[in-house]
C-alpha positions in Angstrom: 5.8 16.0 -6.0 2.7 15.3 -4.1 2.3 11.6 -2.9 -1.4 12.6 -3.7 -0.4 13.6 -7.4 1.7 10.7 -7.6 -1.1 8.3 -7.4 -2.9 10.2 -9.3 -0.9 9.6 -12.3 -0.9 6.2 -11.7 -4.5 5.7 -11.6 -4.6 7.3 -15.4 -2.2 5.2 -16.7 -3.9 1.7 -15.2 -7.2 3.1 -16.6 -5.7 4.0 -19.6 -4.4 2.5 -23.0 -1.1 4.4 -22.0 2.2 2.2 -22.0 4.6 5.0 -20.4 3.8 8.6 -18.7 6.4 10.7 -18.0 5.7 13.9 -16.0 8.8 16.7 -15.1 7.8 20.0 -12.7 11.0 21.9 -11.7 13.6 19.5 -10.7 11.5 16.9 -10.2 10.3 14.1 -12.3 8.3 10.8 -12.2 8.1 8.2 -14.6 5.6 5.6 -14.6 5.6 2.2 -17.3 3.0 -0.1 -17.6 4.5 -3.5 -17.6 3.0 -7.2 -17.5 2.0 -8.5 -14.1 3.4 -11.9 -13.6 1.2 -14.3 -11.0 3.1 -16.8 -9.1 0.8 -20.0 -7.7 1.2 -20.0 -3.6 -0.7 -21.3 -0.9 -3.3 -18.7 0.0 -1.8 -15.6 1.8 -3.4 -14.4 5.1 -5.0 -11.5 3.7 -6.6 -14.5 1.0 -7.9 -16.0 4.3 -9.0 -12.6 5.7 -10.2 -11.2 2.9 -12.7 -14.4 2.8 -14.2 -13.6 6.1 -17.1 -10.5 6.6 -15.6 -7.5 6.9 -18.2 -6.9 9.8 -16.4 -4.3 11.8 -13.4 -1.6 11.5 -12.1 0.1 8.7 -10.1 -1.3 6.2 -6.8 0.3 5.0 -6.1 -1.1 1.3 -3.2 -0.4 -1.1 -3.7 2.8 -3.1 -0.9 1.1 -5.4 0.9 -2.3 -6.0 4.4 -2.8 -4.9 6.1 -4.3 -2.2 4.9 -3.9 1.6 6.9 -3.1 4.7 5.8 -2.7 8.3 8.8 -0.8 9.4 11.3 2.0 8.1 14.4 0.0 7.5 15.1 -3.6 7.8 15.8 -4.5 11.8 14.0 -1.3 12.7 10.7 -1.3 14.7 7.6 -2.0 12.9 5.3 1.5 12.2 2.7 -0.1 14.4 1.1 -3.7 15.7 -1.9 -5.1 16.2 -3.6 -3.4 19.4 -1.8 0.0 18.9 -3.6 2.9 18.7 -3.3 5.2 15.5 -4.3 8.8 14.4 -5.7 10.2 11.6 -2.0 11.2 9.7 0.0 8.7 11.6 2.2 6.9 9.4 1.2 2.6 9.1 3.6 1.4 6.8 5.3 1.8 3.8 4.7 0.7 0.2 7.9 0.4 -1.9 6.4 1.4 -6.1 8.8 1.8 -8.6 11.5 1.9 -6.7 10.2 4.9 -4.4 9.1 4.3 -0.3 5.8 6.0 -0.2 4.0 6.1 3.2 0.9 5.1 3.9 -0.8 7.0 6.4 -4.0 6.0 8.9 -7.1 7.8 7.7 -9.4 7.7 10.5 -8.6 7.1 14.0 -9.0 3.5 16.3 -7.0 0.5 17.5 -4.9 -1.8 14.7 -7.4 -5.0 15.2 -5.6 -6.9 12.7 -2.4 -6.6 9.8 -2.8 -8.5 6.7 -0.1 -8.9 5.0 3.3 -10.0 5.4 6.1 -8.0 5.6 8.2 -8.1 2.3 5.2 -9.3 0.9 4.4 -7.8 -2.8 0.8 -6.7 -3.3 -1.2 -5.0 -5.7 -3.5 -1.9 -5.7 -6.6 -2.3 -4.0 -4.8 -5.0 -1.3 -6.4 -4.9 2.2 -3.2 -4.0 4.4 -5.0 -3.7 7.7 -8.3 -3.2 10.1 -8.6 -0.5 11.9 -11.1 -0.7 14.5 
């Protein structure tokens, strides 16, 4: 199933009153459940402290879903990219583990990584700047 398609679905159920969607093509299936988000107090994050400052320049790559963020492909591998690297349209940044599925996130315009804002392991939510493409 498309990664497209995928978050498709799951925009309809967080805009929905839907609890549970459940979607089967061929041999493939996806199942997505609404569950409660549980908020831990912590000292303000670096995207927090980013986040707070003018966006001024670059382009800002945010989470198209909440989960868990990692900057490389397997734990001890390289990271997808750093700061100062410079990234194509397509090239893959980092990945987002959702409901126990690693879905890519891919650079949608080209530049230079000016900054990463998040930490890896760290668990955000849709909409979460991730990085700054200048």
């Amino acid at each position: 199933m498309d990664l497209r398609k995928i978050k498709k679905l799951i925009e309809l159920v967080e805009e929905s009153d839907v609890r549970e969607l459940e979607v089967k093509t061929g041999e493939e299936s996806i199942r997505i459940a609404r569950g409660e988000i549980v908020r831990h107090a912590s000292s303000p994050t670096r995207a927090d402290e980013i986040a707070t400052t003018p966006v001024g320049e670059g382009h800002i790559i945010a989470a198209p879903m909440a989960g868990t963020f990692y900057c490389s492909p397997a734990p001890g591998e390289r990271a997808f990219v750093t700061e100062g690297d410079k990234v194509s349209t397509g090239q893959v940044l980092c990945i987002i583990e959702s409901m126990k599925m690693m879905n890519q996130i891919e650079a949608d315009c080209d530049g230079t990584i000016g900054a990463i804002l998040v930490a890896n392991g760290q668990a955000i939510e849709s909409g979460t700047p991730l990085m700054r493409i200048l």
